[in-house]
C-alpha positions as CSV (number, residue, x, y, z in Angstrom):
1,X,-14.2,-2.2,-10.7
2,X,-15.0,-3.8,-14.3
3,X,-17.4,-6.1,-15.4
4,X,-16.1,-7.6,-17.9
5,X,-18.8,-9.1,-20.4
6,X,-17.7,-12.6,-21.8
7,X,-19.3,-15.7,-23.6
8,X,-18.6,-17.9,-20.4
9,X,-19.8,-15.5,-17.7
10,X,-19.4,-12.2,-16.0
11,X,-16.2,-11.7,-14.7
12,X,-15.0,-8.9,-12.2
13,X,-11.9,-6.6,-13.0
14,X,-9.8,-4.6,-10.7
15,X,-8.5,-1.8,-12.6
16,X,-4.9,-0.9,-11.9
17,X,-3.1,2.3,-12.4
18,X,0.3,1.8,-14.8
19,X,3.3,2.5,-12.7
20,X,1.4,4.2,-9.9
21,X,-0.9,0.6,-8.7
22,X,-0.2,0.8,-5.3
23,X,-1.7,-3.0,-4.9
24,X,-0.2,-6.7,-6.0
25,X,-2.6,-6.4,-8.4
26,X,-1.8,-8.1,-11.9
27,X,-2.7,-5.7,-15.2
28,X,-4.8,-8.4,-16.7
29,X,-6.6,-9.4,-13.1
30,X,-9.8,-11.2,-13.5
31,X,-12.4,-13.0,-11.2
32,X,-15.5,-15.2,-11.9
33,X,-18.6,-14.1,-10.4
34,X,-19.4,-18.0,-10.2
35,X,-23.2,-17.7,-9.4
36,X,-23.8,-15.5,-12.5
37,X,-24.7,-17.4,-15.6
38,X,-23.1,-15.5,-19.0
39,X,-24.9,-13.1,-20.4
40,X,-27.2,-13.4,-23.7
41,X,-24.5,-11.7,-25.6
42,X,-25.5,-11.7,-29.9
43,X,-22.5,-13.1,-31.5
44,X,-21.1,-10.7,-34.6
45,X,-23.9,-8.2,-34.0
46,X,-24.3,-5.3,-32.0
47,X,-25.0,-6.0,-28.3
48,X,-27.5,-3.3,-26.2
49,X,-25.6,-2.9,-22.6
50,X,-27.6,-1.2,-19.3
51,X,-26.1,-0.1,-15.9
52,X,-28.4,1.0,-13.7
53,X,-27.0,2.2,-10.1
54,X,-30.1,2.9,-7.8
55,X,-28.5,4.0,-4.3
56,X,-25.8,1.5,-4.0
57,X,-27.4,-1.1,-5.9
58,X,-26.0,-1.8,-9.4
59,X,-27.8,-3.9,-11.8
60,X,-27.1,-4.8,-15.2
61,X,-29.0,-5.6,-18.6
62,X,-27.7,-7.0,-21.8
63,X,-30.2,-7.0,-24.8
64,X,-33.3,-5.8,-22.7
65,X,-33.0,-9.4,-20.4
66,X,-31.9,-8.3,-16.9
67,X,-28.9,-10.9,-15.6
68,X,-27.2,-9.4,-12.4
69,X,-27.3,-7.3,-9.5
70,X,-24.6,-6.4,-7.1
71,X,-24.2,-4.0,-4.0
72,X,-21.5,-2.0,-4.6
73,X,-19.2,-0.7,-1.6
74,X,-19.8,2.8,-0.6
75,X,-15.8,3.6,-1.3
76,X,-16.3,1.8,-4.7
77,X,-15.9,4.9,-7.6
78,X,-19.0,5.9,-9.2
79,X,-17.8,6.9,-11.9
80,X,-18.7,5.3,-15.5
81,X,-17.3,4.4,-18.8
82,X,-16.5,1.6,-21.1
83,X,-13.5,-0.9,-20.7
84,X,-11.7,-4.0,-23.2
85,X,-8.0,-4.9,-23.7
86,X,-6.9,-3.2,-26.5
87,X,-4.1,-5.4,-27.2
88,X,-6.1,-9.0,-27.6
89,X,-9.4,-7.3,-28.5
90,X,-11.4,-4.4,-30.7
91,X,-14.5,-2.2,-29.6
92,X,-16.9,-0.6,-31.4
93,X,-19.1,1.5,-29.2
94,X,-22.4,3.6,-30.7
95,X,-25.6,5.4,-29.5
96,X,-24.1,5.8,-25.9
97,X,-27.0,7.6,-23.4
98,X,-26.6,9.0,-19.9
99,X,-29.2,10.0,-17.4
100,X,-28.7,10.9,-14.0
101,X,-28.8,13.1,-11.5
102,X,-25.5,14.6,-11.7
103,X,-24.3,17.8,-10.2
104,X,-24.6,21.1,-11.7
105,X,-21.8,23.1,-10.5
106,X,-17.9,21.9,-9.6
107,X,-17.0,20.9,-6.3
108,X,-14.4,23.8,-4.5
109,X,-11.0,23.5,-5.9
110,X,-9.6,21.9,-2.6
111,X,-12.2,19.2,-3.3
112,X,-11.7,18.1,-6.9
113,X,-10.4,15.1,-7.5
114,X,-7.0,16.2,-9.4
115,X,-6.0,18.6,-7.0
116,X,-3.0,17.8,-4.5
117,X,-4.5,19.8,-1.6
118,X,-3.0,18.1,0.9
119,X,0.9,19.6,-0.1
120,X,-0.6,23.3,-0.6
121,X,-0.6,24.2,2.5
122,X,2.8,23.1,3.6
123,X,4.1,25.1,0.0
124,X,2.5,27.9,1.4
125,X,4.3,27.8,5.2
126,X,7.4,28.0,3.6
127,X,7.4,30.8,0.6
128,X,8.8,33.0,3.3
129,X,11.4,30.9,4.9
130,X,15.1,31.7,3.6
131,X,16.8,30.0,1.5
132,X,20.0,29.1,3.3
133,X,21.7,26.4,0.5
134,X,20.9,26.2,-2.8
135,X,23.9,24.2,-4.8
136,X,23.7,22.6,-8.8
137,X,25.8,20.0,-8.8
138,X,27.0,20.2,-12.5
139,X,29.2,23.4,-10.6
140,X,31.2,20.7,-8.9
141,X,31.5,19.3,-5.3
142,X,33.1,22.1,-3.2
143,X,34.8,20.0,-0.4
144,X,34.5,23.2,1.8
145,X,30.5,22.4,1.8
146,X,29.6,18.9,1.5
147,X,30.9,15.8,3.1
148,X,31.4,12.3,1.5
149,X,29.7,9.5,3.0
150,X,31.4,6.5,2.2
151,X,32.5,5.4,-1.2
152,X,35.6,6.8,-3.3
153,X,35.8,9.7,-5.0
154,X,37.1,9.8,-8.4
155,X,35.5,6.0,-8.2
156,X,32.2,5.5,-6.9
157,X,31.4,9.1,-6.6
158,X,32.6,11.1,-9.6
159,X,32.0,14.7,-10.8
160,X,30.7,15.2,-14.2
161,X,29.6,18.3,-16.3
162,X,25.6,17.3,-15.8
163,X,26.2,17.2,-12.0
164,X,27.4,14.1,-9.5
165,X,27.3,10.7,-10.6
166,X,26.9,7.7,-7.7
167,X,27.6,4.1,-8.1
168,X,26.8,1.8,-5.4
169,X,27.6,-2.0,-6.1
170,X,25.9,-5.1,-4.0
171,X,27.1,-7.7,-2.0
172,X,28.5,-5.4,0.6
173,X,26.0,-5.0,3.5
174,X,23.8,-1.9,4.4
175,X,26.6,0.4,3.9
176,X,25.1,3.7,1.7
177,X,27.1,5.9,-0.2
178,X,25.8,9.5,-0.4
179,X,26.9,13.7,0.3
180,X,25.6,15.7,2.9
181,X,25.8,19.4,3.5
182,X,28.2,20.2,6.2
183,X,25.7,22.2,8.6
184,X,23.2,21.4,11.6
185,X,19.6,22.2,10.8
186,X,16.7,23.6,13.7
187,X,13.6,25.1,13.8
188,X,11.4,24.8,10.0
189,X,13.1,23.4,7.3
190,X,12.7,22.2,3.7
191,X,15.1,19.9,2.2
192,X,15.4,18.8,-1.4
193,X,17.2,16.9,-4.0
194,X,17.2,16.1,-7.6
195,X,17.8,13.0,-8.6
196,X,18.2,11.4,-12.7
197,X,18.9,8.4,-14.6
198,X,18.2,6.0,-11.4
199,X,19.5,2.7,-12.8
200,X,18.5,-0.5,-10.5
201,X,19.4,-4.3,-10.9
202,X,18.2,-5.7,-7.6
203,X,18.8,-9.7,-6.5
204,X,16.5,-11.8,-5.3
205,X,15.5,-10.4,-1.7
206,X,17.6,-7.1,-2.5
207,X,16.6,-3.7,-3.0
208,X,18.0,-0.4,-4.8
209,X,17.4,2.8,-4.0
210,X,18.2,6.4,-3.7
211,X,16.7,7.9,-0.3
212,X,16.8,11.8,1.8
213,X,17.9,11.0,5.0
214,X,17.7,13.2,8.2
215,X,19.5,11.8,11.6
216,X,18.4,13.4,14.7
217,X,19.6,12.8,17.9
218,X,17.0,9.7,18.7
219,X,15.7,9.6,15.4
220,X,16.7,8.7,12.1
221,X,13.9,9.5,9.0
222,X,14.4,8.7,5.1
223,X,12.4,9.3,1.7
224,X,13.3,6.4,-0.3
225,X,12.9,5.9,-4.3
226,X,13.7,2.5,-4.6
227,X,13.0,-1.2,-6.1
228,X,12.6,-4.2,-4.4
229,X,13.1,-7.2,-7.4
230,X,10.0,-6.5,-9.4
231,X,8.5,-3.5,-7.7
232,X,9.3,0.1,-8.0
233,X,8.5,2.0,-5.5
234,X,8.3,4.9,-3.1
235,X,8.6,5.0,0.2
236,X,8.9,6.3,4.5
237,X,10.7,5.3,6.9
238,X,11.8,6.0,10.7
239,X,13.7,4.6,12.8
240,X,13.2,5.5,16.0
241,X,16.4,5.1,19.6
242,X,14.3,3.6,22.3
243,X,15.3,2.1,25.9
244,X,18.7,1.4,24.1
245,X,17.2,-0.4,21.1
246,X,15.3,0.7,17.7
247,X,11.9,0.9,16.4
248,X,12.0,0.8,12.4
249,X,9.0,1.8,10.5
250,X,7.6,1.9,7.4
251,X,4.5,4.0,7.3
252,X,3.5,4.2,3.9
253,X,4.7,2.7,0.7
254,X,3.8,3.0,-3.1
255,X,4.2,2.3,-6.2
256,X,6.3,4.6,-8.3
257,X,8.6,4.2,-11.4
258,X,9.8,7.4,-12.0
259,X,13.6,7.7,-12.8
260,X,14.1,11.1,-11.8
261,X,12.6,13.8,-9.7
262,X,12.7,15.8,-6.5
263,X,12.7,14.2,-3.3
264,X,11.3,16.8,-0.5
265,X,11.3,16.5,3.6
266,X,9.8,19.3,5.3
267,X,9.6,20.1,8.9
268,X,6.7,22.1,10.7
269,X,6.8,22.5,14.1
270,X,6.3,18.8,15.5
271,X,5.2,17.4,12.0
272,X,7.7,16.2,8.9
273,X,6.3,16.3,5.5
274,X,7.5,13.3,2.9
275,X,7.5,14.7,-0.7
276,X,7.9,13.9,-4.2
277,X,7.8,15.4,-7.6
278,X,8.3,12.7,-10.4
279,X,10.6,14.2,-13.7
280,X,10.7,17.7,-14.3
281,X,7.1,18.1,-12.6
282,X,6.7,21.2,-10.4
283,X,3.9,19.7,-8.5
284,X,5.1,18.0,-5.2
285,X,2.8,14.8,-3.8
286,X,2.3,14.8,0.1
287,X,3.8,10.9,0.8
288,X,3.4,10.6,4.7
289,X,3.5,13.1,7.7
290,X,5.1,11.7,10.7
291,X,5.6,13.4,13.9
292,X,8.8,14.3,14.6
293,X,11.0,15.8,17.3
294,X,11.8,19.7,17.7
295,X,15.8,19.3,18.2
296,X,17.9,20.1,15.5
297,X,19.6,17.8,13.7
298,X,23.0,16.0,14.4
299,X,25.9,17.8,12.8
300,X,25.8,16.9,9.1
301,X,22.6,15.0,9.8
302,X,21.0,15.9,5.7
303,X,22.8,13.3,3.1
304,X,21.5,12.0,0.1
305,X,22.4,8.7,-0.2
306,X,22.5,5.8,-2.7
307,X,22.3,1.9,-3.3
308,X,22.6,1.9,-6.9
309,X,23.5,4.2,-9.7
310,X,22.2,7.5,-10.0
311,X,23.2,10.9,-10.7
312,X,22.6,14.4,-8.0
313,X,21.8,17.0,-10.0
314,X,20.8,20.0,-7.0
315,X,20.4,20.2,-3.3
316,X,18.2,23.0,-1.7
317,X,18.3,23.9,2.1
């Protein structure tokens, strides 16, 4: 949360985060606080700012005269610092003083904010289970090992010296082109795929993407990176057979631009594991856990599959 100090009043800012926002929210987002008169700001002079946060109360001082307070919600950050647009405006900031209780030693690594502690200990299951495929794409597409799913090669799938390039046009229904190893998979697993140079150019009420799919028996569970007209995103899905119809899901969605990366499903016990590592990053996110059945997989139930362009570079089983 901003407050953002203008001539005409206080108005409220909701920060957004680049290409991970996970909200609607609009970069340049702003909302009156209509019962605040503006603050006694000195025009081409320096202007003396105070925050004060007492408990959950926040209250704010402009040039020693005291003009708002608010309750802030107990999820609300705490966290302070100093905010303009840099492309329509300048700041000069000076003589900036802190006081507070703050804390005198760091929180535990699991608890620090930058740490992804929730994908450690599903790393850490698997450093011991065997690798059982591990194929680079730029050595070809041995027939003997992966199946085609749809789309021609030589056409729509083609083999090229940086791995295997996919093209999926529009206009032609849900069908998916994609490669699957040919095997049945039980027990723990860990699937993933690297993806490049994702190229989308979705229609109105369309949607590109490039998803991990896993088929079981009764269900069916993807990983998609995709874009849906103006959004770029990441997300789960399951569909689930039930009393001879389907239950489709979509647990958890977010935002995410990336172009390339690794796209990770992991199975322990009962539990799958959505993952993603944007670029060359060797740090995987944890997206969603869903539970999941203990039967293996259907015969050549792993494909990556596409709805646009995009090029496999490895697959890892």
């Amino acid at each position: 949360m901003v407050f953002l100090l203008t001539p005409d009043g206080l108005q409220l800012h909701h920060i957004t985060d680049g290409r991970f926002e996970g909200t609607w929210a609009a970069p340049a987002n702003q909302l009156p606080l209509l019962a605040v008169a503006g603050p006694p700001l000195n025009n081409n002079a320096w202007n003396q700012v105070q925050p004060r946060l007492t408990g959950d109360t926040l209250n704010l001082s402009v040039n020693g005269t005291h003009f708002h307070s608010q309750i802030l919600a107990t999820d609300h950050s705490r966290h302070f610092g100093l905010f303009y647009y840099s492309d329509v405006s300048e700041a000069r900031i000076r003589k900036i003083r802190w006081r507070g209780s703050w804390p005198k030693t760091l929180p535990a690594i699991p608890e620090q904010e930058l740490c992804n502690a929730p994908s450690q200990p599903i790393t850490s299951a698997m450093k011991d289970v065997p690798i059982v495929l591990d194929h680079d794409f730029s050595n070809g597409l041995p027939r003997d090992t992966f199946a085609v799913m749809n789309g021609g090669l030589g056409t729509d799938i083609i083999e090229q010296t940086d791995g295997v390039r996919v093209t999926r046009n529009g206009g032609e229904g849900q069908l998916r082109y994609g490669l699957g190893p040919r095997m049945q998979l039980g027990g723990n697993f860990e699937i993933t795929a690297t993806f490049e140079q994702l190229q989308t150019s979705p229609s109105a009420n369309g949607n590109c993407n490039v998803h991990l799919a896993l088929e079981l028996p009764d269900d069916f569970h993807n990983l998609y990176r995709g874009d849906h007209e103006s959004d770029r995103q990441l997300w789960s899905a399951t569909f689930r057979r039930r009393d001879g119809g389907a239950q489709i899901d979509f647990p958890v969605q977010t935002a995410e631009e990336a172009t390339s990366g690794r796209l990770r499903m992991t199975r322990l016990g009962n539990q799958l594991h959505y993952l993603f590592a944007e670029q060359a990053s060797e740090n995987f996110r944890l997206i969603d856990t869903q539970e999941i059945s203990n039967e293996a997989t259907i015969r050549n139930g792993c494909n990556l599959l596409s709805a646009g362009w995009f090029g496999w570079l490895t697959k890892s089983v």
